[in-house]
N, C-alpha and C positions, 0 to 999 in steps of 0.2 A: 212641384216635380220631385219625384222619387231621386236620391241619391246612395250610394252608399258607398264608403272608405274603399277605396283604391286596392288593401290587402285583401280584400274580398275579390274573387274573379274562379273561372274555371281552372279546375287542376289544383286548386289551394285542397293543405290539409287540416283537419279540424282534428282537435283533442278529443280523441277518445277518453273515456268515463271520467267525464265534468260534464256542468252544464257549460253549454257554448253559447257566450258573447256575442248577439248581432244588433247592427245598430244604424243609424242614420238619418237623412233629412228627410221631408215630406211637403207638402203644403195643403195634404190631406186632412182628414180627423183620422185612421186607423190605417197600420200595419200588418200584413200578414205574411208568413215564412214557413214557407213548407220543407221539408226536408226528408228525406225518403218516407216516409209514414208516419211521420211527426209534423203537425201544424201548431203553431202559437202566435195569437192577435194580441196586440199592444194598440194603447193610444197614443196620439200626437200630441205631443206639447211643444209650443213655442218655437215650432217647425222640426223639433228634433224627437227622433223614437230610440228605444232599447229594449232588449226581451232576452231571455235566453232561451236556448231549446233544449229538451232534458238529456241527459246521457246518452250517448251511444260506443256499442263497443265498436272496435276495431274490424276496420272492412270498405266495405266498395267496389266499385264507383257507385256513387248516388247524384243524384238531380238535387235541386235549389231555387226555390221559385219564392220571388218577395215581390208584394203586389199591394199596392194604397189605394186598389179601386180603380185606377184610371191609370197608371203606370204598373211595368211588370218589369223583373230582372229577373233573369235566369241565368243559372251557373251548373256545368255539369264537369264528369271526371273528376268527381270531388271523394278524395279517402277519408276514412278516419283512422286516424294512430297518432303518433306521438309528433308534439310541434315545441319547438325550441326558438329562442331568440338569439342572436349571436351578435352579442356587442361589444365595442373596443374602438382603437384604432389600428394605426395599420397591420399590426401582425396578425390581429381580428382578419381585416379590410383584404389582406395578400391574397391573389386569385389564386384558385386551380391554375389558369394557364403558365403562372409563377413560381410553383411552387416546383422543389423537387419530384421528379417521375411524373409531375400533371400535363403532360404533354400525352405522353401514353395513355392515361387515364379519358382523355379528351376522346384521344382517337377511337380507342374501345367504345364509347358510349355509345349509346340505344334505347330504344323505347323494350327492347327486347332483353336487353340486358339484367343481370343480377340486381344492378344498382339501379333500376328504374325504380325503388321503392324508396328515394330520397328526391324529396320534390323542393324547391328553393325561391321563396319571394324577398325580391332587392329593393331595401326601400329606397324611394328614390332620393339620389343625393343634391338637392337643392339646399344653399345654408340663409334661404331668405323668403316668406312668403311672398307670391306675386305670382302672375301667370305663367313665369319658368317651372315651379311647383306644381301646378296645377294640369301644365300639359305632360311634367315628368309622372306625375301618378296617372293621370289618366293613359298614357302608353304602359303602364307598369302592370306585371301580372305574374303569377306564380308558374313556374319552369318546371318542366317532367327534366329528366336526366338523360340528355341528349346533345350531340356535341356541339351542335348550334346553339345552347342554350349554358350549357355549363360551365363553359371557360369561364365565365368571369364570377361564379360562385366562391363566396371564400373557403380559404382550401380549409383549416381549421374546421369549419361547419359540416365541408363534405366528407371528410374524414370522421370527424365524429357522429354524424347522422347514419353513413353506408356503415360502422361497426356498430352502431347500437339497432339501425333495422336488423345488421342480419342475426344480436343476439337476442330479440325480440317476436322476430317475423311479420313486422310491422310496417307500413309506410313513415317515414319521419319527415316530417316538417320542417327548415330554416325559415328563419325568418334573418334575412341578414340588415342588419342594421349598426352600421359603423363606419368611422370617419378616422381617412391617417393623418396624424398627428394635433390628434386633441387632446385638451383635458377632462377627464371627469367632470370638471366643473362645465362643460358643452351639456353632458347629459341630464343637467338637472336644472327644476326652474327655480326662479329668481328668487320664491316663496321660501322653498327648502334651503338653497343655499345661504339666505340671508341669516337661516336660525341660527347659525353656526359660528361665533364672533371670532375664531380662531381660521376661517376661512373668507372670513368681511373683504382681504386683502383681493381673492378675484374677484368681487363686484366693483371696488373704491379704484382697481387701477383704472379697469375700461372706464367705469361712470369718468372718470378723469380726464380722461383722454378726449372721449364723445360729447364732452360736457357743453362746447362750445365750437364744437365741429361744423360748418357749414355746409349743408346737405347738398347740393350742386356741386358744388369742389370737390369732395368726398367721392362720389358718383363718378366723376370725372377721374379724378387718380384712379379707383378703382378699377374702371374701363382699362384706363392707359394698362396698370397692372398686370391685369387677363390676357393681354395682347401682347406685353413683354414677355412674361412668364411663359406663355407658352410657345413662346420662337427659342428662349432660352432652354427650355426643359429637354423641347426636342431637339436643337443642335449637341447640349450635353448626353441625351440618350443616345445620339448615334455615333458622339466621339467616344464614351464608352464601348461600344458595341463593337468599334471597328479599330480603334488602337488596342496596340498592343500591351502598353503597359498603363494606361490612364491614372492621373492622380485627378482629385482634387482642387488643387491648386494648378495645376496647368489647365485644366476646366474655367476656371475662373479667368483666368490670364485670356483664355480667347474667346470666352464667350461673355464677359463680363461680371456683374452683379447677380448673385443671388437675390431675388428680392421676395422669395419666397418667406414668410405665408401673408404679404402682401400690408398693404394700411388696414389701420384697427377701424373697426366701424360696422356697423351694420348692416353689413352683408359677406362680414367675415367669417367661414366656417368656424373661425376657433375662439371666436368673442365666449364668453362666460352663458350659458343657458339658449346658445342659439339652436342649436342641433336637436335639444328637448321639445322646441316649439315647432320647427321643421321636418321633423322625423320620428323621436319616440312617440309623443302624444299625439301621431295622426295612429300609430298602429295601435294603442290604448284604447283597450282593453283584451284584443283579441285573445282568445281562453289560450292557452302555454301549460305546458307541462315544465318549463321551467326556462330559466336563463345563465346562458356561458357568456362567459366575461374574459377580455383579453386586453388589458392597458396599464399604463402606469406611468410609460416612460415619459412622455410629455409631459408629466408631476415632478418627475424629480428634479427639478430646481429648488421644491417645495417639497423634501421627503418629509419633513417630521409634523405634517400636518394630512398624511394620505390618507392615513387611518380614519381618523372622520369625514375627509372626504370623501372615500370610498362606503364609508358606513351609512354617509347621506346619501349616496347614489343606490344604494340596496332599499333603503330605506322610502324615496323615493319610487322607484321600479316599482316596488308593491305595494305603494298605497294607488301608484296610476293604477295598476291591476284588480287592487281592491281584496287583495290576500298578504297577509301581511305573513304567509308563512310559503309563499312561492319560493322553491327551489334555483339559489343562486349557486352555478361553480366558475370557479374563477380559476385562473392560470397566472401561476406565480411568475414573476419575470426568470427567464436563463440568465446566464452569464454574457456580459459585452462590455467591451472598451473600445471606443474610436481608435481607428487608425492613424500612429502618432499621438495622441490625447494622452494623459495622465490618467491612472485611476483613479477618481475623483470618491470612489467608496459612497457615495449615496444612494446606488440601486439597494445594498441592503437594506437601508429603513424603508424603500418600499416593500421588497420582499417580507420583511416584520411586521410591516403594516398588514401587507395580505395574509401571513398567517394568522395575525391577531384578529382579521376579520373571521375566520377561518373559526379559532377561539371561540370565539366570544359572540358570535352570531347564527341563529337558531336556522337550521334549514340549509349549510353554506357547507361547499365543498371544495377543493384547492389541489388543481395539478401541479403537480413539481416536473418543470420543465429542465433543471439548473443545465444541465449535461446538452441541451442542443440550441444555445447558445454560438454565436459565430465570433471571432474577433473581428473587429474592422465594419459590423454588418449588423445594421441592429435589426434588420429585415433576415434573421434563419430562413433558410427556405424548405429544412426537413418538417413539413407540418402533420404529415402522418402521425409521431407518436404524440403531437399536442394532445391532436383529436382522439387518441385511442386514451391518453389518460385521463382528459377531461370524459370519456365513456365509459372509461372503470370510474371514478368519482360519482355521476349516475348510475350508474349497475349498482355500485353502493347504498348510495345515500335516497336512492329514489323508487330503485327497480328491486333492491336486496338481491341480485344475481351475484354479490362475490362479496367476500367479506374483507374486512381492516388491510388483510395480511397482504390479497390482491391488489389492491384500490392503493396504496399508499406506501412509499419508501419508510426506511427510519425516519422517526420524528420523537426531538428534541421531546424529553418528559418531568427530568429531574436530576439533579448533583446531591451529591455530598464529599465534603474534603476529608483527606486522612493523612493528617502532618502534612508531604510538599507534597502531593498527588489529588486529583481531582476527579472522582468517578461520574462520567453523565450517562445518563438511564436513557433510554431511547423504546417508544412505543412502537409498536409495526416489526419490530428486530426478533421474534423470539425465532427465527428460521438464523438469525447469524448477519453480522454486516461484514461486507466484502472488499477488501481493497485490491483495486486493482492497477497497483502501483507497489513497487518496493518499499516505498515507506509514504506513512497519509502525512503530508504537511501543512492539509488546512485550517490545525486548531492553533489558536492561542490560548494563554492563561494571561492574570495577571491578578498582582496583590492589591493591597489596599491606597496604592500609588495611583494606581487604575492607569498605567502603562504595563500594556501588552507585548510578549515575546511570543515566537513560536514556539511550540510543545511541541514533545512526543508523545505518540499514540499507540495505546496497547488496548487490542481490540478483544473482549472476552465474551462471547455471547452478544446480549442486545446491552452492555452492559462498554464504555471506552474509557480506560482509563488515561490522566493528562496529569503529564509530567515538564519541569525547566527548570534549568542549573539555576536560573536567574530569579525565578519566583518561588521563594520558600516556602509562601503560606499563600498558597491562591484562593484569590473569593471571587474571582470570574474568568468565566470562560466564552469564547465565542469562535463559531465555524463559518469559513466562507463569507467572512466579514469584509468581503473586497466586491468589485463589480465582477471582475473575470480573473478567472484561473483556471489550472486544467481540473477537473472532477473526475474524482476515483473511488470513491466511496459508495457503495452502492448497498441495499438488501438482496434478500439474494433472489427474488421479483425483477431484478434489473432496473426499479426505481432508484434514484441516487437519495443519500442522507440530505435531509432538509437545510438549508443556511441557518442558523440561528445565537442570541447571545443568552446568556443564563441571568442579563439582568438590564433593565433598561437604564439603569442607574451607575452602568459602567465609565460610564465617559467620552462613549464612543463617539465622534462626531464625522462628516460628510468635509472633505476638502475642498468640494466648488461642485460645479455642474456643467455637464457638458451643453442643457440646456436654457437658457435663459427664459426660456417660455417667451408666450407671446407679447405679454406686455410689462413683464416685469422685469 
């Protein structure tokens, strides 16, 4: 019997100029795929097919007809333009109907609309194969831009898809794929993460846990779990929603235990490589013009090892894909502190981490969000400029519609000291960097004690110099070295100056974490 992956369906959009990726089961010997005036036959191996079909530019609708002789599937209102992945967790995952102004945006929508040229496939969120999977893909299917259908599109995606069709004039593709509150270490398999012996620690805790777990027991708590959790979710969303001053803790006091994200086990979303087996790898290989990325927070329990976990998860991505120079842009985290919490100063080494990917990884792009950042909320709900920077970073790096000066705030390029002063060079500045505060007091210096004071800042072109009564001879400096602060510093793009420190050798270290991860 003919088959073929769930992301496949009417209304999907396919990459224009590549070849495109189609694939599937059979119990045939041959394959055939038509597609507006392109045919291509493959044989059956081992019940399974793949073929690609040659280029096509941009345009539509066209027909889809795949046929093994005795079975046929057709697919029609099919574009070609541009298709995008969109993975993360939740600030990825936060819907249009969540987001600021997606209410309006909702109601406007239409088939007739401007925005009908962003079409959006959800992969389905299952965190365990079994027939739950099986009938969530088979109900699954790519959405035109209409208000029965968009709400629950993540707003990130549809922001950055509706500004890059309209500076294109292209239909664009989501492919939304992501989960709130995971690690990195979800999106990748067992294979790749294991290479890594400085990330051994998310396989050895679960293997530990699971080692000697009783699979009926298991099963059974699990059940109990989904049936607590969700009486509890929804008595705490509605005593939000309708008191006046809601904490947290008085949340607690009447509706009990959080027992969110529930027993470790195997059929937990956030277990180490379950989400890769459940979700990326069913949409592998479909052709992409590239992939955005939006996570981290769920890492920083574990900042000073994200960098290669983030390095294996690109790394991964495109070997599923089979391009090892696929177009990765990522979204630096903003600025947050729990309400009441300490600043615990560990989002920075994520932040470090994702510019070093940034660095140092061929094909990779990086929005500077810092500035829409919320206190108290690590769910911002302005996702408009996520998506219009993660759009400039494309237009850049992908499309060449705008160059360095568009695409990118100042960014951290090089120091040199002169007796007690520190001058940092900053790339993206030659328009001037902006403060939009009486005085910037996000920098520090420090000597060879590698204790840091705050500095003053004398801003001269792209060019800041750093001054303190207390450090005479500074050999490091570092900005926005904290999780949240107010940001004032900007180019004059209305990008903000990048976080960053002038040495990783300064001393800096992370005070605790607001999260303990799942099993560590």
């Amino acid at each position: 019997m003919l088959k073929m992956p769930a992301v496949f369906s009417s209304s999907m959009v396919l990459q224009r100029n590549k070849n495109i990726a189609v694939w599937g089961k059979s119990d045939k010997e041959s394959v055939t795929v038509s597609l507006d005036n392109k045919t291509v036959e493959t044989k059956v191996q081992d019940g399974k097919w793949s073929l690609y079909l040659p280029p096509f530019n941009a345009g539509g609708p066209y027909k889809m007809s795949v046929t093994d002789g005795s079975s046929t599937v057709n697919f029609d209102d099919i574009m070609i333009g541009e298709v995008w992945l969109a993975g993360g967790q939740s600030n990825m995952e936060l819907e249009l109907k969540d987001c600021r102004d997606g209410s309006k945006i909702i109601e406007n929508a239409s088939d007739n609309a401007t925005n009908c040229n962003v079409r959006y496939y959800y992969t389905p969120k299952v965190a365990w194969k079994g027939e739950e999977l099986y009938k969530a893909e088979a109900g699954s299917s790519w959405d035109k831009f209409t208000s029965g259908k968009c709400s629950r599109w993540s707003a990130v995606g549809y922001h950055f898809a509706s500004k890059l069709s309209e500076k294109l004039g292209v239909t664009v593709g989501i492919i939304g794929c992501n989960w709130g509150g995971t690690s990195a270490s979800c999106w990748i398999s067992r294979d790749f993460l294991g290479q890594e012996q400085c990330l051994s620690s998310y396989l050895q805790e679960y293997d530990d846990i699971v080692a000697n777990q009783d699979e009926a027991e298991y099963l059974k708590e699990w059940e109990e779990y989904l049936v607590y959790q969700a009486e509890f979710d929804k008595n705490v969303g509605n005593y939000y929603a309708t008191s006046p001053n809601p904490s947290w803790d008085e949340a607690i006091s009447l509706f009990g235990e959080n027992k969110y994200p529930g027993p470790v086990g195997p059929r937990n979303e956030h277990r180490p490589c379950g989400l890769y087996e459940t979700m990326l790898s069913r949409i592998a290989p479909y052709t992409l013009a590239g992939f955005l990325y939006y996570q981290g927070e769920e890492d920083d329990h574990k900042p000073y090892t994200y960098y290669e976990l983030l390095s294996k998860l690109v790394k991964q991505w495109r070997h599923d894909w089979k391009d090892d120079t696929l177009p990765f842009m990522l979204v630096q985290l903003p600025i947050f502190q729990g309400e009441g919490e300490p600043d615990y100063q560990n989002w920075p080494f994520i932040r470090e981490a994702q510019m070093r990917l940034y660095n140092t990884v061929k094909n990779t792009g990086i929005a500077v969000i810092l500035e829409y950042g919320e206190y108290g909320n690590i769910h911002p709900l302005d996702k408009e400029p996520v998506g219009g920077r993660l759009m400039l970073q494309a237009m850049y790096h992908v499309y060449g519609g705008v160059n360095a000066d568009a695409a990118f705030g100042p960014v951290y390029e090089s120091y040199f000291t002169d007796g007690s002063k520190m001058h940092i060079k900053f790339r993206n500045a030659e328009s001037g960097i902006i403060c939009r505060a009486e005085n910037e007091e996000g920098f520090e210096i420090a000597g060879a004690d590698k204790k840091y004071y705050p500095a003053e800042a004398d801003i001269e072109g792209s060019v800041i110099i750093l001054k303190s009564d207390k450090v005479q001879k500074p050999l490091y400096a570092r900005y926005c070295w904290t999780n949240y602060r107010k940001i004032t510093l900007f180019g004059a793009n209305g990008i903000p100056v990048a976080p960053f420190r002038t040495s990783p050798e300064d001393g800096s270290k992370a005070s605790g974490s607001r999260n303990t991860g799942l099993i560590s």
